[in-house]
C-alpha positions in Angstrom: -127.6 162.6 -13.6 -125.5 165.5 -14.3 -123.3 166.5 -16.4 -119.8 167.8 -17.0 -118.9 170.2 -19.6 -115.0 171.0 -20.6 -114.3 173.4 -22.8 -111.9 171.7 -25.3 -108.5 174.1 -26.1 -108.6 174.8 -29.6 -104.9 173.1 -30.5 -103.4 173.6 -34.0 -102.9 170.5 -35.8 -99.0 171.0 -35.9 -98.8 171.1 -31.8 -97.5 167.7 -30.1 -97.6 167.1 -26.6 -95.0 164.5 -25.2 -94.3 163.4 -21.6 -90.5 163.7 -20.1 -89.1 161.4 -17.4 -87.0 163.6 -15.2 -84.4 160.9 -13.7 -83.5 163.3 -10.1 -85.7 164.8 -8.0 -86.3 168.0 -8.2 -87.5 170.6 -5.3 -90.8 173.0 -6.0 -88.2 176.3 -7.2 -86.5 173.7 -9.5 -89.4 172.8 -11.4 -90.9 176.2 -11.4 -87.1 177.4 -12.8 -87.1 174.4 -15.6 -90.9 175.2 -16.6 -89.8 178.9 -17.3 -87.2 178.0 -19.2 -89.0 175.6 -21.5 -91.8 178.2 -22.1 -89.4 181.0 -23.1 -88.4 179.0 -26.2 -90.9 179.8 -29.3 -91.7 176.8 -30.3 -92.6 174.7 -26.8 -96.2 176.2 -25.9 -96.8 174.2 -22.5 -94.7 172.8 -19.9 -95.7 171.9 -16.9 -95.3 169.0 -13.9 -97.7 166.0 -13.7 -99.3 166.7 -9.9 -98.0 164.3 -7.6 -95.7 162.7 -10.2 -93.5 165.2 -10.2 -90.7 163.2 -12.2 -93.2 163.0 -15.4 -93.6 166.5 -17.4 -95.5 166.9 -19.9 -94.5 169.3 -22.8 -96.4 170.6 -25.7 -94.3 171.9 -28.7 -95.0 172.8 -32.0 -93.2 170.1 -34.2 -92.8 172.9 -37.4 -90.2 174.2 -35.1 -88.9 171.5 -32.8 -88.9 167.5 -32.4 -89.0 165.5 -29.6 -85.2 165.4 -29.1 -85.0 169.2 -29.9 -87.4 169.4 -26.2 -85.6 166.5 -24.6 -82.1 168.6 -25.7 -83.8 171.8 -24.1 -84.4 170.3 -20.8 -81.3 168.6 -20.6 -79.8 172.2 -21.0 -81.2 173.3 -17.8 -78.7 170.5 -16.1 -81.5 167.8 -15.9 -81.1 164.0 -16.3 -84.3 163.2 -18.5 -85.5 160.6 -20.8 -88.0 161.0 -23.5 -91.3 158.7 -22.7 -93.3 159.3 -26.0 -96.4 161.5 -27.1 -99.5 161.7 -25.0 
């Protein structure tokens, strides 16, 4: 039997990942565009598209800096209809 190793990501304790519901659909350059735009803010480490459930995204943020309705209030700056689901 084999088996799998994963290297586990060494995440501060203060880092929280939560998952967005994006309400519209969104084409590929749209969700590359909003990604950027999360990620150039300080306090959001991660954002990126569940594959093949593109109206989930999961977001990783450190919450010294930001809550969950501070990242929800980021994507909705970008013009995007979104709920907030809860943490992973």
């Amino acid at each position: 039997m084999g088996q799998a190793m994963h290297i586990v990501e060494n995440v501060p304790e203060h880092t929280v990942e939560i998952v967005v519901h994006i309400t519209e659909t969104l084409g590929e350059q749209r969700r590359k565009e909003l990604v950027a735009a999360l990620e150039e803010n300080n306090g959001i480490t991660a954002a990126e598209f569940c594959p093949l459930r593109y109206h989930l995204m999961l977001v990783r943020y450190d919450r010294d800096i930001y809550s969950s309705q501070d990242v929800l209030a980021c994507v909705e700056s970008q013009n995007i209809n979104a709920k907030l689901i809860g943490p992973v």
